[in-house]
N, C-alpha and C positions, 0 to 999 in steps of 0.2 A: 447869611453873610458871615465871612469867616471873621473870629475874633482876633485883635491885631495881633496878641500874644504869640498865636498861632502863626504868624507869618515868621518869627522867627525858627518853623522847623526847616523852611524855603533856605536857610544855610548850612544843613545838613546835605555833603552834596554824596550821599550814595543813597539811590532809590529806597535800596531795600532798607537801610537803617533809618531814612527818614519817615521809611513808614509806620519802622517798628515804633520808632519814637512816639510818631502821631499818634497809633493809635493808643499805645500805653498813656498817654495823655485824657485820650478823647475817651477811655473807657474804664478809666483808673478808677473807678468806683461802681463800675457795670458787675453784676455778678450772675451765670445762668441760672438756669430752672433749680439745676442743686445745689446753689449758692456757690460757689465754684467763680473765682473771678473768671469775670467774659475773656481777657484776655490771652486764655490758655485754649478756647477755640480757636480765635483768628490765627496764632502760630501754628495750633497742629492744622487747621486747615491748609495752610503757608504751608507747613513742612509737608502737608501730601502731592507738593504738585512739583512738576518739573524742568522747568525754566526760571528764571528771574522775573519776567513780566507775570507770570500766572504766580510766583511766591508774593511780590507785589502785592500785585490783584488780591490775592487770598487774603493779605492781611489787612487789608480794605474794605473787605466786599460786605461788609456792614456801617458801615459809616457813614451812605448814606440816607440808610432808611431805618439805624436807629441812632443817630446824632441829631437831635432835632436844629434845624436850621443848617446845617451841613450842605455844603449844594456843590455839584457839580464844578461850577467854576472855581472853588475855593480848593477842590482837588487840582485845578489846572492852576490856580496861584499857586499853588505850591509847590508847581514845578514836576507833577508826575506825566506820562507819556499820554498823548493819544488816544494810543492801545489799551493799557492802563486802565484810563478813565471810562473806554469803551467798555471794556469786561464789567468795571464796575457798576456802570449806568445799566448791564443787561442784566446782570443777576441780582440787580435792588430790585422786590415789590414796591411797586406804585400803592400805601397804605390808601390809598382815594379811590383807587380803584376795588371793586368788589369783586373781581372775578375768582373764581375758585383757584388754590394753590395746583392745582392737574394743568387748570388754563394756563395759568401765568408758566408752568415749566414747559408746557407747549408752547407761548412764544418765546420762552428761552433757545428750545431745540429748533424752532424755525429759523434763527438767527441763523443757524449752520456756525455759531463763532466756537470752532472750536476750543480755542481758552475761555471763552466763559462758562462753554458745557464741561469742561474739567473742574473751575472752580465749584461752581453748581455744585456738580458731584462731589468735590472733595468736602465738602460745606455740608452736603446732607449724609456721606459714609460718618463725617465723626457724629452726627445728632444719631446717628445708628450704632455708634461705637459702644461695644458691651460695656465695658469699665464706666462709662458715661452714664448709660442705661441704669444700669444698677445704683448708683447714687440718690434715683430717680424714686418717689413713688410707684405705686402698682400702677395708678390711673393714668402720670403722665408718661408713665414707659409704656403703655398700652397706646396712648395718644399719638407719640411722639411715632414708634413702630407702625403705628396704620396710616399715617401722614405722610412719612418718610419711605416707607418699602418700595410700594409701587413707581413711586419718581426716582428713585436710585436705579430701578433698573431702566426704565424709559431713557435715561439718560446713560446707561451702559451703553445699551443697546443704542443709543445715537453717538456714540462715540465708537462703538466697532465698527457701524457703518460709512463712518464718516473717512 
């Protein structure tokens, strides 16, 4: 259930600023694996893609599987598209579910949605991004690389085909 505070981003009326907003809100104390605030993934994820709806989407496409309580609808209160909501509902993990991270991007690329296999992908080139990497421990840049490799290309390769 979205917090009521939160509905006042629902009068920010350009998509893409009221995402930025949100998410700097929703993640303004989130930091990655290299302590590195979270919020400088969702933008460059955001800045790899190319349309409005997929910049959107990108600055999105964790909120809501790491905002706890975050849901669906509270994306549609606040006023983001359809479309939007769809990319983000494809390229959340279902944390309840157990499947392996191979499966789950295989029902991503089943989707055939071509802007969520963009996000996907722009999502997991920066967790492969050298400058990122290197911040990294030896263990989790070795983690992150053997997680990441394979699904970047599967997802290349389903976006040439597509």
């Amino acid at each position: 259930m979205i917090a009521m505070n939160l509905l006042n981003f629902k009068n920010i009326s350009d998509d893409y600023d009221r995402a930025f907003q949100l998410v700097s809100y929703l993640f303004h104390d989130k930091k990655d694996k290299a302590g590195i605030p979270y919020i400088n993934h969702l933008v460059s994820v955001s800045n790899m893609l190319d349309t409005r709806t997929t910049k959107i989407a990108g600055l999105l496409h964790d909120v809501l599987e790491d905002i706890p309580n975050f849901t669906v609808n509270d994306l549609k209160r606040l006023g983001f598209s359809d479309e939007v909501v769809e990319i983000v509902k494809i390229v959340t993990k279902d944390k309840t579910n157990k499947e392996s991270y191979h499966d789950w991007i295989t029902k991503i690329i089943k989707t055939k949605n071509i802007d969520a296999l963009k996000v996907k992908y722009a999502d997991i080139k920066d967790h492969l991004n050298a400058k990122r990497l290197s911040l990294l421990n030896e263990e989790k840049k070795l983690y992150f690389i053997s997680k990441y490799s394979e699904e970047k290309s599967r997802l290349e390769k389903a976006l040439i085909s597509a």
